[in-house]
C-alpha positions as CSV (number, residue, x, y, z in Angstrom):
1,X,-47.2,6.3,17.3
2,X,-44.2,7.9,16.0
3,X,-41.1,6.3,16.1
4,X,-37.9,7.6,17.3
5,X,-34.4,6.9,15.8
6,X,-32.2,4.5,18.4
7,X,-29.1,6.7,19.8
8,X,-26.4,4.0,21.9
9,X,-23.3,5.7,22.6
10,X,-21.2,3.0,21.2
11,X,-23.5,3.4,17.9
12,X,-21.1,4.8,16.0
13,X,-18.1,3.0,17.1
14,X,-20.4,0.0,16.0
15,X,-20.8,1.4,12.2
16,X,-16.6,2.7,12.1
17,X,-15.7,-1.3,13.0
18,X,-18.3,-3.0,10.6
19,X,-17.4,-0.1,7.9
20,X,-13.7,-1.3,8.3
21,X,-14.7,-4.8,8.6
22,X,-16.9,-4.2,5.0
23,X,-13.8,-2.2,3.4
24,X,-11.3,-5.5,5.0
25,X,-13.9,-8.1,3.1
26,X,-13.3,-6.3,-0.1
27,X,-10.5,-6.0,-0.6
28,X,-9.6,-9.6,0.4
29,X,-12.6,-10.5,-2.5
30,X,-10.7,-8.2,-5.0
31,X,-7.2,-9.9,-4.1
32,X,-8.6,-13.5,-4.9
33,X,-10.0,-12.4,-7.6
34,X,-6.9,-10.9,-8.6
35,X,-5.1,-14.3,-7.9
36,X,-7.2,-16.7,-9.7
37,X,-6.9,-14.0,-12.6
38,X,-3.2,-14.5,-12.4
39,X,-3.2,-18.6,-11.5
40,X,-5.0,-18.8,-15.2
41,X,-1.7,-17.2,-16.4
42,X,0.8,-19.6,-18.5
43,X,4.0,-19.0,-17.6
44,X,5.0,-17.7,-20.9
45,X,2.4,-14.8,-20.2
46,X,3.9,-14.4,-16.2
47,X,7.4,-14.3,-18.1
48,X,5.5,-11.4,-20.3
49,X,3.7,-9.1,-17.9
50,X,6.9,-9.6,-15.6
51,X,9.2,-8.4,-18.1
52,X,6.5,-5.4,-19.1
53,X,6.9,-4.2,-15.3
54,X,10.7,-4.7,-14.9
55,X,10.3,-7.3,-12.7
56,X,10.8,-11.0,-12.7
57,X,8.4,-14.0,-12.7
58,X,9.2,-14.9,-8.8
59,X,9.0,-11.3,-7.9
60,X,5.5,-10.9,-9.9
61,X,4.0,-14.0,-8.6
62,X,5.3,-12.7,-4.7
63,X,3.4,-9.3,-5.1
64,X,0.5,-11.1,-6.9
65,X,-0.4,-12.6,-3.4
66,X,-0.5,-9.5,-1.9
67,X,-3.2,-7.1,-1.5
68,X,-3.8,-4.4,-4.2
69,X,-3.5,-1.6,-1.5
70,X,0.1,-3.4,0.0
71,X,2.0,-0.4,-1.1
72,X,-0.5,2.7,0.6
73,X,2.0,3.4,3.0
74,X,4.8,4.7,0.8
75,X,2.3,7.1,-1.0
76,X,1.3,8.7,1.9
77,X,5.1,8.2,3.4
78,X,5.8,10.3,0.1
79,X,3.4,13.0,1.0
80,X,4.9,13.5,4.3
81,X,7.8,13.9,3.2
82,X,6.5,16.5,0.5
83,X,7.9,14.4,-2.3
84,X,4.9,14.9,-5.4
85,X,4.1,10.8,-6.0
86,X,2.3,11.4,-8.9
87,X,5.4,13.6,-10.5
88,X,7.6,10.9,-9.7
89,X,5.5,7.9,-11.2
90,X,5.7,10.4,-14.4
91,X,9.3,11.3,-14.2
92,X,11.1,8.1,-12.1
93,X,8.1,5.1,-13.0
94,X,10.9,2.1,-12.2
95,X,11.9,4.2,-8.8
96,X,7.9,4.4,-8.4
97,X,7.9,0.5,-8.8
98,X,10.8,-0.2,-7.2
99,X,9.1,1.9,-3.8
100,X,5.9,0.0,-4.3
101,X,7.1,-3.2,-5.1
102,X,9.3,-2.8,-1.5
103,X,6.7,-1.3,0.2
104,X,5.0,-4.6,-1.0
105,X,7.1,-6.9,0.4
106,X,8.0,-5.2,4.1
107,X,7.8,-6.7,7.3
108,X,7.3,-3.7,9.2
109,X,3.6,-2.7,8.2
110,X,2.1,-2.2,11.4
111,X,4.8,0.2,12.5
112,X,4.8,2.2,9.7
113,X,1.2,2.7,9.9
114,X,1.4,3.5,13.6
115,X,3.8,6.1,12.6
116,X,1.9,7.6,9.7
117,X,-1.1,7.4,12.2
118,X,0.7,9.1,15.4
119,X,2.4,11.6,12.6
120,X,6.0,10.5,14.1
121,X,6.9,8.7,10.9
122,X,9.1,11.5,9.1
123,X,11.3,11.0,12.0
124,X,11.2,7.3,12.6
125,X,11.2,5.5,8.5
126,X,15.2,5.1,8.8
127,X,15.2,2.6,11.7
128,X,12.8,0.3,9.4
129,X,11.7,1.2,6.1
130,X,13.3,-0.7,3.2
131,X,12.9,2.3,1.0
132,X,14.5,4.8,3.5
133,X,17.6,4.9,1.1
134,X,15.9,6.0,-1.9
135,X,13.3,8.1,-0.1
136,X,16.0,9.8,1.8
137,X,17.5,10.5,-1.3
138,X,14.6,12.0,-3.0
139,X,13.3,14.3,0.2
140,X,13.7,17.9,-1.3
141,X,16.6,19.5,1.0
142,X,15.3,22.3,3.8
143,X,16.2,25.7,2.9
């Protein structure tokens, strides 16, 4: 008897929700991980790798609880705005940090994502974005 493959319209709707769920429980195992990494830290060595990234030990320990991919939306925010991300890690790395380590910290995630998502967020980053300053400042002028 030959079997035939099972086809349920909400199939792949299933497999894009327990591919986000599996990507969600990854990343939240990576950012323990990362934690405990850091709470084995003395603070003499938080003092140290602080320093090393121009920050300080309150601000390392605040972005430490965060997610490693806390800061996506100002890269792609960046390349929206056609400013080159990797050219300005190169050229600018503390305005680099500085964008991340904002884009860390925001309270307005789920609206910037929306807006990166619906493709409305060139025009809507001022009224929120805690980097709109700098950005702003870096988006090439229109010819």
């Amino acid at each position: 008897m030959a079997q035939t493959a099972f086809s349920h319209p909400d199939y792949e709707r299933v497999q894009i929700v327990l591919a986000c769920i599996a990507r969600w429980i990854a990343h939240a195992r990576e950012a323990r991980r990362a934690r405990r990494e850091f709470r084995n830290c003395g603070p003499a060595e938080v003092a140290g790798i602080a320093r090393d990234l121009g920050l300080n030990p309150d601000e390392l320990i605040t972005l430490a609880k965060k997610a490693p991919d806390t800061s996506d939306c100002v890269h792609k925010l960046l390349a929206v705005l056609g400013i080159d991300g990797k050219a300005l890690d190169h050229d600018a790395p503390g305005t680099m940090r500085d964008l991340r380590r904002l884009c860390s910290t925001c309270a307005h995630k789920r609206r910037c994502e929306h807006d990166l998502a619906s493709g409305v967020i060139a025009g809507s980053f001022h009224d929120y974005c805690p980097n709109a300053f700098t950005l702003q400042s870096l988006t090439p002028a229109k010819q």
